[in-house]
VMD Tcl script that builds the backbone (N, CA, C; Angstrom):
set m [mol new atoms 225]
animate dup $m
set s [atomselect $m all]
$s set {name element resname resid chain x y z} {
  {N N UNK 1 A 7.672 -9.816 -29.545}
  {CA C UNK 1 A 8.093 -9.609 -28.180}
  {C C UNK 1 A 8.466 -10.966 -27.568}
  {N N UNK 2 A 9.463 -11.197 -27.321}
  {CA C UNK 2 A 9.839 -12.468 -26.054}
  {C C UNK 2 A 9.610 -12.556 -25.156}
  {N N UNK 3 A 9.911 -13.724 -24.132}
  {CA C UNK 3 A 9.243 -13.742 -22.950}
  {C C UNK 3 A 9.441 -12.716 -21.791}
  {N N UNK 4 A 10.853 -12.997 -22.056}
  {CA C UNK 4 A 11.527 -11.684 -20.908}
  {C C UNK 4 A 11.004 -10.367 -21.231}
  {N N UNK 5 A 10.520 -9.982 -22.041}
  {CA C UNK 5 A 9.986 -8.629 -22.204}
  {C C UNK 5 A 8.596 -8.588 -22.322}
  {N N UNK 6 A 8.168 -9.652 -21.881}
  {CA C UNK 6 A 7.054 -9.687 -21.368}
  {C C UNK 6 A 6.733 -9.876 -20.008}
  {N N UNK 7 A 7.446 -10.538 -19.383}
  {CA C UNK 7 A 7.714 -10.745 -18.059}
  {C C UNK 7 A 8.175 -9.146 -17.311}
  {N N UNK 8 A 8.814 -8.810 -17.998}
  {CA C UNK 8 A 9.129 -6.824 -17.625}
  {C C UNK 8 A 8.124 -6.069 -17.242}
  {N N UNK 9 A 7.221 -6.300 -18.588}
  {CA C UNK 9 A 5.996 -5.413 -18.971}
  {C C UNK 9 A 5.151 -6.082 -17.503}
  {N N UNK 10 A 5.087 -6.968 -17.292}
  {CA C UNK 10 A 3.865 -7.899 -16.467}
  {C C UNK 10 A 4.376 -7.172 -15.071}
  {N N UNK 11 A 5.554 -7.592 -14.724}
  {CA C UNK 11 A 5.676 -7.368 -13.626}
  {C C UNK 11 A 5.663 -5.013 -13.442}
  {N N UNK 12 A 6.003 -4.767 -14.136}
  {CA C UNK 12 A 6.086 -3.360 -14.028}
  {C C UNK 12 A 3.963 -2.896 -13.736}
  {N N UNK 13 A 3.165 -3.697 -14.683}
  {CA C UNK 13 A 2.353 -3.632 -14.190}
  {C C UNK 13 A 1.250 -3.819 -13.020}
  {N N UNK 14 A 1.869 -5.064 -12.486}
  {CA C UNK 14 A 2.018 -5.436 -11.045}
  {C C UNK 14 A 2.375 -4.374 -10.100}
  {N N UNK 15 A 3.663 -3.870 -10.357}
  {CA C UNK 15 A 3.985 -2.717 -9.456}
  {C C UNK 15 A 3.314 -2.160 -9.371}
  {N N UNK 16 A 2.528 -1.345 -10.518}
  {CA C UNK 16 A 1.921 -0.491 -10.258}
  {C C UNK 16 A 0.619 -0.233 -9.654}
  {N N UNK 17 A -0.107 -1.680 -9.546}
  {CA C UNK 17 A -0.787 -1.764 -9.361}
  {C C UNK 17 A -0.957 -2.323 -7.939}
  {N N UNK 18 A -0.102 -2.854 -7.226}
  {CA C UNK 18 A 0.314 -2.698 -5.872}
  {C C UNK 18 A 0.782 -1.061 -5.100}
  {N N UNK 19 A 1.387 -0.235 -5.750}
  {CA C UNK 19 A 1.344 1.028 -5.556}
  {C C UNK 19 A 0.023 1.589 -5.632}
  {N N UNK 20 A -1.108 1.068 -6.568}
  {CA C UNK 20 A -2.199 2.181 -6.403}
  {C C UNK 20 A -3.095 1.885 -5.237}
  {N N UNK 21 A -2.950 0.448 -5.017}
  {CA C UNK 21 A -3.849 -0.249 -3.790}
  {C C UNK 21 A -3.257 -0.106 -2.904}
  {N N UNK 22 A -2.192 -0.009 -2.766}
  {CA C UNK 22 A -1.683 0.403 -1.419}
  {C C UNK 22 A -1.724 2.047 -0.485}
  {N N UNK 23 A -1.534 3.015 -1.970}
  {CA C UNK 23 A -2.035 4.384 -1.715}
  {C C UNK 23 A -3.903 4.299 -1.663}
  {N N UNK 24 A -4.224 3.365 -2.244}
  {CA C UNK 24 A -5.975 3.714 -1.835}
  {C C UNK 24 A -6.271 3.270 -0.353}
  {N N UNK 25 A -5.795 1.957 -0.457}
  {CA C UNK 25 A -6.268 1.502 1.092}
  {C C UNK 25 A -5.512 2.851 2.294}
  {N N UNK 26 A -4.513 3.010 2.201}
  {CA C UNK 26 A -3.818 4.168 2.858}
  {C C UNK 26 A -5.244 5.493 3.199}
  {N N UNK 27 A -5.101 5.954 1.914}
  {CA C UNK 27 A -6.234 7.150 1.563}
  {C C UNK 27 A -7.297 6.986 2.649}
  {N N UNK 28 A -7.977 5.594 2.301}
  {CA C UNK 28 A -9.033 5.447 3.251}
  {C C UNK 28 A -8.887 5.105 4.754}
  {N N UNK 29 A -8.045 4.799 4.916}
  {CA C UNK 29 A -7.515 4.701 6.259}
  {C C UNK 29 A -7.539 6.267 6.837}
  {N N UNK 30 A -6.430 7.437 6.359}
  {CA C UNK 30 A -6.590 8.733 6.603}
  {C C UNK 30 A -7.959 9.060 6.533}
  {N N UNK 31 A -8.535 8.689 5.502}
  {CA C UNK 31 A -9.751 9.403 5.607}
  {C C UNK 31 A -11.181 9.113 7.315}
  {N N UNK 32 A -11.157 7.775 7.296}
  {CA C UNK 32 A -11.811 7.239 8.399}
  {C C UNK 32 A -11.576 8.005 10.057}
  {N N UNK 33 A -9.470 7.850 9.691}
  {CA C UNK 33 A -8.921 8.675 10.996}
  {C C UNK 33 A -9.300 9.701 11.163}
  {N N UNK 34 A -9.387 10.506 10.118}
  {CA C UNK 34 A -9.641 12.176 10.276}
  {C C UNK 34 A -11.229 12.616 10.685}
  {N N UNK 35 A -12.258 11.412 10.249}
  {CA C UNK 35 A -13.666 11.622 10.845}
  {C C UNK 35 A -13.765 11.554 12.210}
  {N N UNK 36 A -13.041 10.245 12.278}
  {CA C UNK 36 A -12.875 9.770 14.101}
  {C C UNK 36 A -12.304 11.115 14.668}
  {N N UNK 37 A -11.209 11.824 14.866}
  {CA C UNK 37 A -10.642 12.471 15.136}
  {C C UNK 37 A -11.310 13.739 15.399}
  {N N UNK 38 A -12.096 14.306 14.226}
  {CA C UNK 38 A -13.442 15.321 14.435}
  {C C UNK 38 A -14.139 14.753 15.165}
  {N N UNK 39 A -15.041 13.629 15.189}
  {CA C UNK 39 A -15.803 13.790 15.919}
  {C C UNK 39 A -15.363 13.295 17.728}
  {N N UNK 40 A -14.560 13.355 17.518}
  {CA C UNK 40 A -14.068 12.567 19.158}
  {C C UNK 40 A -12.531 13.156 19.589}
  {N N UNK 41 A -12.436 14.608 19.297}
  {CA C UNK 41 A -10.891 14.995 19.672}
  {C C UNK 41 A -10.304 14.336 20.711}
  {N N UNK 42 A -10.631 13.731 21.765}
  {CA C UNK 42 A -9.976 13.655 23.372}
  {C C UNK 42 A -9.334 11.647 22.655}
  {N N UNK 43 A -9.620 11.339 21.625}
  {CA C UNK 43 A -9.400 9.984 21.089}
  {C C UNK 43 A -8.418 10.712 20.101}
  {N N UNK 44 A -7.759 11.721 19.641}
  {CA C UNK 44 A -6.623 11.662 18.546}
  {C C UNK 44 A -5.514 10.520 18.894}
  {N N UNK 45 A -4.702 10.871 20.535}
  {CA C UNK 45 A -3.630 9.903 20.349}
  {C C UNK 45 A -3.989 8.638 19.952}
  {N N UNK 46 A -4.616 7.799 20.717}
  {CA C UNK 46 A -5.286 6.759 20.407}
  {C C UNK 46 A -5.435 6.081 18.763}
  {N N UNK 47 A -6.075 7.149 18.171}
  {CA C UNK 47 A -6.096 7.046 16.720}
  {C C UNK 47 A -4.778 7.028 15.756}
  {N N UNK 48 A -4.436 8.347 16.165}
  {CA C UNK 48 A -3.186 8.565 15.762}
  {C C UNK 48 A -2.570 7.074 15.330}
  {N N UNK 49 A -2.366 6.817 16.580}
  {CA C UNK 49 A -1.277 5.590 16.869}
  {C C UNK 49 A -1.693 4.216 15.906}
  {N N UNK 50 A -2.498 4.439 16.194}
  {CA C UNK 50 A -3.509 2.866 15.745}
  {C C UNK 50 A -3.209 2.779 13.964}
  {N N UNK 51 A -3.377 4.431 13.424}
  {CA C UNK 51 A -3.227 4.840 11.971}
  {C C UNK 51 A -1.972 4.528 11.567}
  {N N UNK 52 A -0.870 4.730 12.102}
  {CA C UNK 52 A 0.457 5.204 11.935}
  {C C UNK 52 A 0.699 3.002 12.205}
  {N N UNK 53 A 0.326 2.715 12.676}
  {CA C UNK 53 A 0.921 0.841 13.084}
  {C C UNK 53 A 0.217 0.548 11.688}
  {N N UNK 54 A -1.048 0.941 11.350}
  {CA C UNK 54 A -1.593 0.000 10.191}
  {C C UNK 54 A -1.628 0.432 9.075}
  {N N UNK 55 A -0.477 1.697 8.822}
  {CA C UNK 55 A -0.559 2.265 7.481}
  {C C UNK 55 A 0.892 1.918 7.448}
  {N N UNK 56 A 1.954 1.221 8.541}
  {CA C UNK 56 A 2.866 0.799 7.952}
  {C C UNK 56 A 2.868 -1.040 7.487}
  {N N UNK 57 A 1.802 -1.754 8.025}
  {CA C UNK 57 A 1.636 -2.244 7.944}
  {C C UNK 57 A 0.839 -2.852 6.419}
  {N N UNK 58 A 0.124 -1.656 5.864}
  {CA C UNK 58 A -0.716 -1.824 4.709}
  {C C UNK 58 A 0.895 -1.312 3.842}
  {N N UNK 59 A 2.049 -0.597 3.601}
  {CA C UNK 59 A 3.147 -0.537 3.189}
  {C C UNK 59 A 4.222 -1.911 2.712}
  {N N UNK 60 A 4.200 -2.390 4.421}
  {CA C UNK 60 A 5.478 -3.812 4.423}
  {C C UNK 60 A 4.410 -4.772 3.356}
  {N N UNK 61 A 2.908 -4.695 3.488}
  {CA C UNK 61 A 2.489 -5.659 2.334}
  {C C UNK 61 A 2.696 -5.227 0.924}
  {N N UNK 62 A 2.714 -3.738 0.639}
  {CA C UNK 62 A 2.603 -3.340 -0.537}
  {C C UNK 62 A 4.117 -3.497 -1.304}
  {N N UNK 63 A 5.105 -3.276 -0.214}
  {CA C UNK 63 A 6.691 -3.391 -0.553}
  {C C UNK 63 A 7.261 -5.166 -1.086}
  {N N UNK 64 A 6.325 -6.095 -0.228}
  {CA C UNK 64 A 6.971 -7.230 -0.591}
  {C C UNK 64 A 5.994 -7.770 -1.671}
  {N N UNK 65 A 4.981 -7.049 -1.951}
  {CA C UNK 65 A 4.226 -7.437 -3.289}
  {C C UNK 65 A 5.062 -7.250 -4.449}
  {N N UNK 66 A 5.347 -5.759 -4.558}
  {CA C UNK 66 A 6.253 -5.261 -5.241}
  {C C UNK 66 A 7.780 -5.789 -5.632}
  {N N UNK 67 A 8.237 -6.503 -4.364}
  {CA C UNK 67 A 9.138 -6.772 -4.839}
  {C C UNK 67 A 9.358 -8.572 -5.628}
  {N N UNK 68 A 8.011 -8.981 -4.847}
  {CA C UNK 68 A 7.591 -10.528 -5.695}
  {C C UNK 68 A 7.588 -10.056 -7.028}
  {N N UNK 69 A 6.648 -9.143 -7.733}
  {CA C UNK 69 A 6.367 -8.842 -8.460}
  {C C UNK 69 A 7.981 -8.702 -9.681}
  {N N UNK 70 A 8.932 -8.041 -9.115}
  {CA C UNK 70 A 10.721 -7.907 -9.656}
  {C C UNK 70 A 11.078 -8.944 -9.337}
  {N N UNK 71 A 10.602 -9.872 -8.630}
  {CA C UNK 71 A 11.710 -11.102 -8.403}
  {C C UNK 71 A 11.022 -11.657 -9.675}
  {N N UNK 72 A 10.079 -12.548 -9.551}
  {CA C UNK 72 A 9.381 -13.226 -11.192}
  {C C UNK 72 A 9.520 -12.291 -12.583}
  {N N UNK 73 A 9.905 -11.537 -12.509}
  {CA C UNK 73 A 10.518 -10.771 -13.775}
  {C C UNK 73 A 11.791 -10.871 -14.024}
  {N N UNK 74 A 12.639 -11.339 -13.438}
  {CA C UNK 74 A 13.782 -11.502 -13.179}
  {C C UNK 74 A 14.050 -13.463 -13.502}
  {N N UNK 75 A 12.876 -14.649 -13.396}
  {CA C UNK 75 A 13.485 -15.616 -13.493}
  {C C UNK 75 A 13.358 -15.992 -14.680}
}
mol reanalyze $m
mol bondsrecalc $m
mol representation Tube
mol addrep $m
């Protein structure tokens, strides 16, 4: 195997592994919201909102991991 096809393999595993941490941290985020939310209905918007800013936020990190990850596979 050469470098570049190792560098493929590396970074494809990277991806993926920025995809799974990014869907876990996500997961637990929903999950926390949805307790709050039971136990305190008159706080959904509140939550809501707060969920929806920091699950795109846990994303824009997971997207430019991902794409570090294709750029160094690429040099």
């Amino acid at each position: 195997m050469d470098s570049q096809a190792i560098a493929f393999l590396a970074a494809g595993f990277g991806a993926a592994g920025v995809t799974f941490a990014a869907a876990f941290g996500i997961s637990k985020l929903a999950s926390a919201a949805m307790q709050g939310i039971s136990r305190q209905p008159e706080a959904a918007g509140d939550i809501r909102g707060t969920v929806i800013i920091t699950a795109a936020m846990i994303e824009g990190v997971a997207l430019l991991s991902a794409a570090i990850c294709f750029l160094l596979s690429l040099k």
